[in-house]
DOSE-163610 format. One record per residue (C-alpha): x, y, z. Coordinates in steps of 0.001 Angstrom, whole numbers, plus 500000, padded with zeros to 6 digits. Example, Ala and Ser with C-alpha at 12.3 -4.5 7.8 and 13.67 -1.06 7.14 Angstrom:
<atoms>
     c1     c2     c3
 512300 495500 507800
 513670 498940 507140
</atoms>
This chain:
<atoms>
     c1     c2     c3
 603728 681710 692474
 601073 683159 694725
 601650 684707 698370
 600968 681993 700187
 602742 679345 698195
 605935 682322 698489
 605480 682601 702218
 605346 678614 702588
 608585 678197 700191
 610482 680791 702161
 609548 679942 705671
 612185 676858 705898
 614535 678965 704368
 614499 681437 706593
 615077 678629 709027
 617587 677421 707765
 619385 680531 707279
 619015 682465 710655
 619420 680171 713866
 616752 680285 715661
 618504 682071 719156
 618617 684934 715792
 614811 684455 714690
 613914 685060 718478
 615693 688246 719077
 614270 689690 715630
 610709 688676 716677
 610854 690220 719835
 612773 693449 718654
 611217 694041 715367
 607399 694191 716851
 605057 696971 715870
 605151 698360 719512
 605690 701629 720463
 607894 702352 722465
 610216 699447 721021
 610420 696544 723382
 613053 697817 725901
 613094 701108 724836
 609909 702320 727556
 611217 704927 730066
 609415 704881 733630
 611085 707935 734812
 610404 709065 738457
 608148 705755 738701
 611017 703194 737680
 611662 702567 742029
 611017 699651 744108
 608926 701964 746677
 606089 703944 745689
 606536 707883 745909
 603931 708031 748927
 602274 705565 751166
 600086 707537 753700
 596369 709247 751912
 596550 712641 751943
 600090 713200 751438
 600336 714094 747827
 596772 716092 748032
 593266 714160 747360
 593602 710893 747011
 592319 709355 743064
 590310 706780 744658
 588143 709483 746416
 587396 711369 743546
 585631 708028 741821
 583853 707630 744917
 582858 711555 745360
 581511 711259 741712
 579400 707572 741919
 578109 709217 744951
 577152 712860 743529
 575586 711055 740676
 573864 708945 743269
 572406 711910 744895
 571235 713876 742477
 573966 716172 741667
 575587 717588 739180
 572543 716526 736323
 571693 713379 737388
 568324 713490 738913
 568140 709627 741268
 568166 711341 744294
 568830 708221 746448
 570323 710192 749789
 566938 711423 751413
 565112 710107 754234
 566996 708210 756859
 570253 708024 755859
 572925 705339 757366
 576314 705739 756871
 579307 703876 757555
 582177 705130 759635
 581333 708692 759770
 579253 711379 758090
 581312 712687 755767
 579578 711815 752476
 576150 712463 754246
 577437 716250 754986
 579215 716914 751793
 577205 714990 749041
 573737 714892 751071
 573930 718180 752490
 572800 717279 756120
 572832 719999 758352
 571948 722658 755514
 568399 724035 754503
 566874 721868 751749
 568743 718141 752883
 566600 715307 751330
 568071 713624 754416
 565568 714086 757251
 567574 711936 759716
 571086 710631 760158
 572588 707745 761718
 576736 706611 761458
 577709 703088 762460
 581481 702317 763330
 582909 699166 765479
 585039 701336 767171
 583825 702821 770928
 585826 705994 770432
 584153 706904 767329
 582989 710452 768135
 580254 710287 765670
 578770 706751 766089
 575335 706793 766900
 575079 703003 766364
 578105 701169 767748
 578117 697316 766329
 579216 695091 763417
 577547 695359 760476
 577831 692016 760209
 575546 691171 763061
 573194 694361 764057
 570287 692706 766075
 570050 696303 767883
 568715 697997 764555
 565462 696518 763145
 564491 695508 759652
 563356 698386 757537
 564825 701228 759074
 566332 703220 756700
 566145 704480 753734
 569563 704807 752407
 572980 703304 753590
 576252 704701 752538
 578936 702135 752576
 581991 703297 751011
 585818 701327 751374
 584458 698993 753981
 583226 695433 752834
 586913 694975 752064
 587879 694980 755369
 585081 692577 756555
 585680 689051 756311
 582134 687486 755843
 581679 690077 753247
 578188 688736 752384
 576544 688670 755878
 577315 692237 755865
 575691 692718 752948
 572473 690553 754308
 572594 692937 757370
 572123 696082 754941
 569897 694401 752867
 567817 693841 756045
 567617 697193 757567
 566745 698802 754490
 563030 699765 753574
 561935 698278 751153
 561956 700698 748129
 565606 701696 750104
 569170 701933 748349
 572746 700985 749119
 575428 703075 748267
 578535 701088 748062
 582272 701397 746745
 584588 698895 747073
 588333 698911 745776
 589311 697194 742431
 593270 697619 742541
 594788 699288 745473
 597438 698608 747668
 596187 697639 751414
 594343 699702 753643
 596766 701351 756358
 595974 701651 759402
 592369 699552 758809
 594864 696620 758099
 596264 696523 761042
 592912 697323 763067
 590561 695031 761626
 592073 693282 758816
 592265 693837 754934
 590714 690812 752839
 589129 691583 749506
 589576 693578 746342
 586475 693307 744235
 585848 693480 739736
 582551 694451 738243
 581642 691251 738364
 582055 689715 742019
 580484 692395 743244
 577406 692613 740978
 576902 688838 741990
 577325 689394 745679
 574939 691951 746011
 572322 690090 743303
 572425 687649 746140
 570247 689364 748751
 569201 692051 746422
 568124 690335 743661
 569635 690863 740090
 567341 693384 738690
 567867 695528 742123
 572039 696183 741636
 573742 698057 739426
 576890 698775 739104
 579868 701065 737619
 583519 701289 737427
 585632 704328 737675
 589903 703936 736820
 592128 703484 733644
 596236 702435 733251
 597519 705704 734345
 594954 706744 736815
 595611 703637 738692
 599149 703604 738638
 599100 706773 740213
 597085 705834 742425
 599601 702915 743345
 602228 705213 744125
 599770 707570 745936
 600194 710455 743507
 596810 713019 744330
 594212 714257 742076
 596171 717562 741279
 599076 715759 739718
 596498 714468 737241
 594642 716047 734141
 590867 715732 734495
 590771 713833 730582
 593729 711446 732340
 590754 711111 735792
 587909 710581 733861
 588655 707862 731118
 587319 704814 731927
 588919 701305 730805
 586899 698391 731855
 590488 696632 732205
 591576 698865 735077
 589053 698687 737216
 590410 700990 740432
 586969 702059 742182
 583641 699854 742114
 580329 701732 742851
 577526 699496 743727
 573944 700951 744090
 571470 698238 745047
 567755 698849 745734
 565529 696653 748124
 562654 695528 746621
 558960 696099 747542
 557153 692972 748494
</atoms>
């Protein structure tokens, strides 16, 4: 008797022989999982609250570093040679990524000029006040790179801000986006100005091929299992190995960087 012919004989035998509440429990216990099923052991993690809720608490926050290193590769840094924060630089909110991965204000900047854009009137730093949604006050082609990090997810009409950049760009100009994959909502923004979107790969390669053009956006994602959940429960950078920070599975996808050139013509 072959294998097959075996297996097909003893199949209703089995059947027969184990009741089928039995045949359940063995299927689900007996697995080739590891741990066994209801063996895994969360530890400090196994609670209905995470261990932190406010950034900065436990140290750097994960989701920074992803966006500190799309943007370093971005500009140049550490080997890469793209070199897309020069000229007229835009950036969203404040200048921190302008200052710390552009080097404005230091000797040697490839940023000649600097503008920051923020809704908010008490933004110390604004030197545009508007919504990037609808900026008639800036005109088209005026800069030369935009850096627009964690904010198209608190913007409804996601892709007229995106028009808007794509507008005020040079041609021959780059965005500089990151948007969140899995992250728990945005305190305080939330509450200021709403929370809306989380983003994959693929939504926000397609929004930005919309005004950009396909060929003009690329895109990258930075996160795996554990990196994410400890991002979840607000664990910082420190509490992680750099091998546990830098593995990337496609499946996880915690930060999305978006770099998106307006073309010439």
């Amino acid at each position: 008797m072959t294998r097959p012919e075996m297996s097909a004989w003893l199949r209703p035998v089995v059947k027969r022989a184990i009741p089928a509440g039995a045949r359940r429990v063995l299927r689900t216990y007996l697995r080739p999982v590891w741990p066994p099923v209801g063996l895994a052991r969360f530890g400090s993690l196994r609670r209905l609250t995470p261990l932190g809720r406010a950034f900065w608490e436990r140290g750097e926050p994960i989701d920074r570093y992803y966006i500190e290193r799309f943007l370093r590769q971005q500009a140049g840094q550490h080997d890469y040679v793209t070199g897309d924060v020069r000229g007229r630089v835009l950036e969203i909110g404040d200048s921190y990524y302008a200052v710390t991965i552009g080097g404005w204000g230091n000797e040697g900047s490839a940023i000649t000029a600097l503008d920051v854009l923020s809704p908010d009137p008490a933004a110390s730093q604004a030197t545009i006040r508007g919504d990037l949604t609808d900026l008639p006050q800036v005109a088209d082609g005026t800069f030369d790179c935009i850096i627009c990090t964690q904010t198209l997810l608190l913007i409804y009409d996601v892709r007229a801000a995106i028009e808007t950049m794509h507008r005020i760009l040079k041609p021959g100009g780059v965005v500089l986006a990151t948007v969140p994959g899995i992250s728990p909502l945005c305190r305080p923004d939330a509450s200021l100005w709403g929370d809306f979107w989380r983003f994959t790969s693929r939504s926000a390669e397609r929004l930005f091929a919309e005004a950009f053009g396909a060929s003009g956006v690329t895109v990258e994602s930075y996160g795996n299992v554990l990196s994410t959940t400890a991002f979840l429960h607000r664990l910082g950078v420190a509490e992680l190995k750099q091998a546990e920070l830098d593995l990337r599975d496609p499946d996880f996808e915690l930060i999305i960087g978006v770099r998106a050139i307006k073309q010439s013509g």
